[in-house]
C-alpha positions in Angstrom: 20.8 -159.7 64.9 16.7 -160.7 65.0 14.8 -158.4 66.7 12.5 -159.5 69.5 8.5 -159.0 69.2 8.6 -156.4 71.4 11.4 -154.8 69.2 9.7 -154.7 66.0 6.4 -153.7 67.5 8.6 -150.3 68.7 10.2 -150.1 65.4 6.9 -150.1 63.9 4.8 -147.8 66.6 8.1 -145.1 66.3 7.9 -145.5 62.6 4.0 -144.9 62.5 2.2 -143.3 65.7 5.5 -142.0 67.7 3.8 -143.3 71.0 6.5 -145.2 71.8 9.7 -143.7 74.1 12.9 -143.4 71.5 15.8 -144.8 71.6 18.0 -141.3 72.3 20.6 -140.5 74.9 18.4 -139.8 77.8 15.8 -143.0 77.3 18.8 -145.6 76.3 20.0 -148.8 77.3 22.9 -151.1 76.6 21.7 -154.2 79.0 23.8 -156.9 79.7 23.4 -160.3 81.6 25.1 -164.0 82.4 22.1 -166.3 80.3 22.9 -168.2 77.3 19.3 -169.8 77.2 18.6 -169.8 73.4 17.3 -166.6 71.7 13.1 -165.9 71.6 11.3 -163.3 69.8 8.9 -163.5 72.1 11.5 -162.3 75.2 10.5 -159.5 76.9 13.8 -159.1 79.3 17.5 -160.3 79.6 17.0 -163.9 80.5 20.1 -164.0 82.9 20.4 -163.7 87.0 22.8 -161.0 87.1 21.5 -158.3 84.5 22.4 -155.0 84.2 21.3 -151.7 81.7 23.6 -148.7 81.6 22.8 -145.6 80.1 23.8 -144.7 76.6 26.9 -142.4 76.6 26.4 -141.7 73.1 23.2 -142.8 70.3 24.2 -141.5 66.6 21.6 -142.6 63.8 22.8 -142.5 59.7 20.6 -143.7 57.6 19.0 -147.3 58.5 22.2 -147.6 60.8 21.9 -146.9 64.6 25.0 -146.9 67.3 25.0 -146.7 71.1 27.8 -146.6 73.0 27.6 -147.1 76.8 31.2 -147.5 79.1 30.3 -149.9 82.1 32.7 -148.4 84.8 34.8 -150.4 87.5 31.8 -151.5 89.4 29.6 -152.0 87.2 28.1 -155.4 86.1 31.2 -157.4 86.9 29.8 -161.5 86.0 29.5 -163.1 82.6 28.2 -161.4 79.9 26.5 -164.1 77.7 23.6 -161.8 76.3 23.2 -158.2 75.7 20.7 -156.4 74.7 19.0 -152.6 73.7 16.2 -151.2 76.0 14.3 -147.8 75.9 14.1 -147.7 79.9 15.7 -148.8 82.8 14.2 -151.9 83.7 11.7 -153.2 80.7 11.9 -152.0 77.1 14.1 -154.4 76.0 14.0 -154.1 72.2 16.6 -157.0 70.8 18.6 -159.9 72.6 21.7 -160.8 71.4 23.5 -164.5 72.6 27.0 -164.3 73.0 29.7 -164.6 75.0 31.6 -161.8 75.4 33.8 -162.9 78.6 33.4 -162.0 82.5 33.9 -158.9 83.5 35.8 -158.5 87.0 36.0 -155.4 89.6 38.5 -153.0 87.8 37.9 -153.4 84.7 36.1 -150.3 82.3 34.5 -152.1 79.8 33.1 -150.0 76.3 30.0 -151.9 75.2 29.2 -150.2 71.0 25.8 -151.8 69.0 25.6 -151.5 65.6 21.7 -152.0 64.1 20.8 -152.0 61.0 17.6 -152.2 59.7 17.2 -153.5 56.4 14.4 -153.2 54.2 12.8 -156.8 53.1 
């Protein structure tokens, strides 16, 4: 999945100043929203109406491979999930944007969101 602008400037600042806020279980965010609009490195947010960012339940790191896990309960962001996305806060941060539709989650349902990244050396 491409990285946003905003997403590879973080990559870079963590990798080279530590100023900015990392990605752990305390400062993470699976965010979710209904947009398909096409992908943009230069996003800085979900592109959707409904949007939603739940708190990592767990953030393990091996390597150049990093997973979050986040469950999104009953009540939580039940619409159309059409993008989803990492962020290191709870309302800007977003890191990367992914397009796809994974279905619409309805009042009910517990829904376990996991994102795999790898970074890859050129």
């Amino acid at each position: 999945m491409p990285l946003l602008t905003a997403g590879r400037d973080f990559y870079v600042s963590r990798a080279h100043s530590n100023s900015a806020q990392v990605l752990d279980s305390t400062h993470c965010y699976v965010a979710v929203g209904d947009s398909a609009a096409a992908f943009s490195a230069g996003h800085t947010d979900l592109q959707g109406t409904n949007k939603f960012r739940k708190l990592v339940d767990t953030v393990s790191v091996t390597g150049n491979v990093a997973t979050y896990s986040a469950i999104f309960e009953v009540d939580e962001a039940n619409f159309a999930w059409n993008e989803w996305g990492i962020a290191n806060n709870g309302t800007t941060g977003l890191v990367n944007r992914k397009v796809f539709s994974s279905g619409t989650k309805t009042n009910g349902q517990r829904w376990v969101v996991t994102v795999t990244v790898t970074t890859d050396a050129p």
